[in-house]
N, C-alpha and C positions, 0 to 999 in steps of 0.2 A: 679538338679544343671546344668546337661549339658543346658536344656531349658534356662535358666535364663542367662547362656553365650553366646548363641545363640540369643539371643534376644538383650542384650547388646553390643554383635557385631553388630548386624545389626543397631541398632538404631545410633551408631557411623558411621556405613559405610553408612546411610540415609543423616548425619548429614553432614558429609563432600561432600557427595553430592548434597546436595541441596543446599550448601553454595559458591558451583562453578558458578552457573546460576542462575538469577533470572527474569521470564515472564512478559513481561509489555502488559498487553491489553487496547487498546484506545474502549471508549466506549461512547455513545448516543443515550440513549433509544433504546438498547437491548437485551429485555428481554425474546426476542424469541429463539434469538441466545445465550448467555451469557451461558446456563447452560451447553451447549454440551463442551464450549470452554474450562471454566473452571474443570469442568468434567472431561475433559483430560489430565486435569494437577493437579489433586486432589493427593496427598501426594507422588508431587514428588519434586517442589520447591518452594520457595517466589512467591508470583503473587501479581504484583502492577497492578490494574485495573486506570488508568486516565483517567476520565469521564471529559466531557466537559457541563454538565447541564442536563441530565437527569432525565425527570418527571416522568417516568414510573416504575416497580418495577427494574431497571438494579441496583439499589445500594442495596437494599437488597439480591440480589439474590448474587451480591458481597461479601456480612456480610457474608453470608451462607454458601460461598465455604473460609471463612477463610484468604479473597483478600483483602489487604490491600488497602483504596481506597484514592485518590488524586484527585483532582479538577484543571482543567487549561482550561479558555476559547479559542474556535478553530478558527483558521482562515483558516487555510491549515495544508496539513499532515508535510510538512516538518518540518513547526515551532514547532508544535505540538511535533513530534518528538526528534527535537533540544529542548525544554524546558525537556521532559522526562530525554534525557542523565543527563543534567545539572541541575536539581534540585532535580528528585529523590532517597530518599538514599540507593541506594546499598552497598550492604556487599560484592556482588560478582565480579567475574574478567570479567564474560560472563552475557551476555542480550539477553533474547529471545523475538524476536519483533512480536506481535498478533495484528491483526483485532479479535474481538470480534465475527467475522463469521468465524474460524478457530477453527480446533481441530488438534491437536498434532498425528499424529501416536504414538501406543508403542513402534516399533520399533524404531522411532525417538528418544524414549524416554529413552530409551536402548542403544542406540549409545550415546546421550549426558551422561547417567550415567557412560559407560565406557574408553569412549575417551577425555571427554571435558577438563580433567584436564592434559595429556599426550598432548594435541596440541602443537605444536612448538611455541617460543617466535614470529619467522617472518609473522608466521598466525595470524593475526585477524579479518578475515571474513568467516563465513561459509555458503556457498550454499546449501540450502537440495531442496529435490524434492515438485513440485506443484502440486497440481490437485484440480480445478475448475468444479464446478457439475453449471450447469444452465439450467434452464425447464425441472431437471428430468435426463440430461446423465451429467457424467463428459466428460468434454472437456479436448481430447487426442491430435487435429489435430488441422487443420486449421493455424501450424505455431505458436501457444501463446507461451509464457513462461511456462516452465517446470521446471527452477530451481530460485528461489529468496536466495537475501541476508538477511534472516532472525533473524541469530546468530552471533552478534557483541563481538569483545574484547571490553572493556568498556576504556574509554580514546585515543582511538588508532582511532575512526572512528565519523564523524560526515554525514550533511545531504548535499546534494544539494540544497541548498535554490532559486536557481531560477525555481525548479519546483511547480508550482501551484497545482497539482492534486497528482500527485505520488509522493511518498517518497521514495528516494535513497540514500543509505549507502555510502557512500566515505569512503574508508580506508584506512592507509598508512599501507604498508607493503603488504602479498601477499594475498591471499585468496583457500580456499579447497571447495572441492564439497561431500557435502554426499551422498548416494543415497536411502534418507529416507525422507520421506511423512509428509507435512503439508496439510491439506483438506482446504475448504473451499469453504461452502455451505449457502449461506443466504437467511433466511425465508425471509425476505422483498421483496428480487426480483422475489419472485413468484409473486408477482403483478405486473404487467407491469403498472400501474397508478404511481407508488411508482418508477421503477426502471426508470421511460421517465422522472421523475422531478430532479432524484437525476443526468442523463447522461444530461440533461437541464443545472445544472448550473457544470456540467464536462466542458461542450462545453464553455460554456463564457469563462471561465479560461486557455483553451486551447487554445482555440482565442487569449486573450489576449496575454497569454504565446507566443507564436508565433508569433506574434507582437513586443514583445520585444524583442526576441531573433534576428529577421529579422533588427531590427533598432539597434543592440546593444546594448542593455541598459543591458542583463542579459545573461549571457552565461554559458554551461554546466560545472560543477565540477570536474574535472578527467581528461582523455585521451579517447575520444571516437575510436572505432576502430572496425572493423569489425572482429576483429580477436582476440578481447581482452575477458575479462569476458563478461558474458549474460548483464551488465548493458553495458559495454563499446560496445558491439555489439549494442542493444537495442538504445543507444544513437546516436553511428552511424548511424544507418537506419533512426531513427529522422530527422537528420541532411538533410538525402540527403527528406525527404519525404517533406520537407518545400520547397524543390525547384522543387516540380511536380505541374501541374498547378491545381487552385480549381476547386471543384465538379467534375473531370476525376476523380482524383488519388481516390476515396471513393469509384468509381466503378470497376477502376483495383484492389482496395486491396482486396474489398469482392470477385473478381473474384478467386483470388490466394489464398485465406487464403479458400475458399468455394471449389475449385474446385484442382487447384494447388497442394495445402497442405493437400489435404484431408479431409477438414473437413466437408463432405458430409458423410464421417463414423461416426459421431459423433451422427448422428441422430436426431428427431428431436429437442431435446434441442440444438445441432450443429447448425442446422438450423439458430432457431432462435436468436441463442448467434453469430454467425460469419455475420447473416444481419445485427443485433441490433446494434451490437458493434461495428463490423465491416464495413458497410455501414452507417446506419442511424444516429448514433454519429457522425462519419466522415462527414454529408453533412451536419450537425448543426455546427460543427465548422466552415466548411468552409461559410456557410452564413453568420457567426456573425463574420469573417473575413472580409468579404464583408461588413458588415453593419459598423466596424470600419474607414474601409479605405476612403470609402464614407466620412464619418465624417472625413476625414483626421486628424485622433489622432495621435501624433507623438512628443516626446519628452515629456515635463513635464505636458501635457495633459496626454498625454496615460500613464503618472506614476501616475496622479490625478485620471483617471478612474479602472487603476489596485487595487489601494486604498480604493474609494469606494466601490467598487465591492466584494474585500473581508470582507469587514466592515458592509456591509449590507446585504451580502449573494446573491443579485436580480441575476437572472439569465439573465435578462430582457436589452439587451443595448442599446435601447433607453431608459428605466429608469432610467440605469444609466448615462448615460447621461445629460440625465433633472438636474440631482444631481448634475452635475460637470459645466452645463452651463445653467440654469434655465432659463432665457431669450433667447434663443434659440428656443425654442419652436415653 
């Protein structure tokens, strides 16, 4: 008897747990990644998986961890994210936001079972801890982000839609910091063929981004501030980073982020994640800066080429290009 009440309790105090938060993982083909993700979050809450057309096994592997799955074509993470809040059906107050190459610590997992319903009405945003593993070290230095806005009150926060590449939570009212571990580690960018094509069409869209931002046409969401959250920090340094001159500033940051900040401790996956990312990214943006301005895009051209660009995926700006002035050629 006692069993059977013990067991009845718990399955109530699962119940109400898991009806606090509910996981949304964005997904596109994969199937390398998907299982550890889902794995980590195997019978603790709802997990909506939205797949943007994947051909490979990522939706069965979905069926199999018991993920509810949903379909929405991608343009960028923000919209992407903006369509999740808004059309998918939550029963819960709380939303935990997953890349497909993320696993959940239990400790994280342990903190949201015992605090997430006890948060204060003025909180709706939660910071937990980051850590990034790339060619083999987690990445500790070098200055990156260490705490994301990952855990949203539902109704209370939307995205910044003038980001092209990253996805940022806006939230009205205050926000908390946990100090509990989200991982994320992607089988894909063990290949540097696979990670130079995917940080290829990063750079056009950063380009562009910064283009627009530079002519006004789109500007940041919130209150940037160096003293603010890690986003409102992050956006600040932004700000001022658009006004260092091209191809320098890609060499001072990997100096600082490699040398500076340490991330010569990181070893050699440091190495190669604070050049990659951190230089070689950075002198593709700033070329396809260059390649814009040449073309002098400006106004409702450079919103014609932002368009296509998203629309066709090219990484390519003289392709797009072609696309937006054919006779140009």
């Amino acid at each position: 008897m006692f069993a059977i009440i013990r067991a009845l309790i718990m399955y109530i105090w699962r119940t109400l747990q898991t009806t606090a938060i509910t996981a949304v993982v964005l997904t596109y083909n994969e199937e390398k990644n998907l299982p550890a993700c889902l794995g980590s979050l195997a019978d603790f809450c709802p997990v909506f998986v939205l797949d943007s057309g994947s051909t490979d096994s990522t939706l069965s592997i979905a069926e199999q961890y018991n993920a509810e799955v949903f379909h929405h074509d991608f343009t960028n993470h923000a919209e992407h994210w903006s369509w999740a809040i808004e059309n998918l059906p939550f029963e819960s107050e709380w939303m935990l936001a997953l890349d497909a190459d993320y696993v959940v610590s239990d400790e994280l997992k342990q903190k949201i079972s015992n605090e997430i319903q006890t948060v204060p009405d003025h909180i709706n945003g939660i910071y937990v801890k980051y850590r990034y593993t790339f060619g083999g070290s987690p990445i500790r230095f070098g200055g990156t982000r260490h705490d994301r806005l990952q855990i949203i009150r539902l109704g209370h926060a939307k995205l910044d839609s003038s980001d092209l590449v990253d996805n940022r939570f806006v939230v009205d009212g205050e926000t908390i910091h946990w100090n509990k571990h989200i991982y994320e580690s992607n089988y894909y960018d063990q290949d540097i063929s696979i990670w130079m094509a995917k940080q290829d069409k990063y750079a056009i869209r950063l380009a562009v981004e910064e283009e627009l931002r530079k002519q006004g046409h789109i500007s940041w969401q919130g209150n940037p501030s160096l003293f603010g959250t890690p986003d409102q920090r992050v956006t600040w340094l932004r700000q001022q980073w658009m006004r260092l001159p091209l191809f320098i500033r890609p060499l001072f940051y990997f100096l600082f982020r490699y040398v500076f900040a340490l991330g010569f401790l990181d070893g050699k996956g440091g190495f190669l994640y604070h050049f990659l990312q951190g230089f070689v990214l950075r002198v593709m943006i700033d070329w396809k800066i260059g390649q814009l301005r040449r073309a002098k895009l400006s106004g409702e051209k450079l919103l014609q080429f932002k368009q296509k660009m998203l629309e066709t995926g090219d990484a390519s700006v003289e392709r797009v290009l072609q696309m937006i002035e054919p006779n140009n050629g």
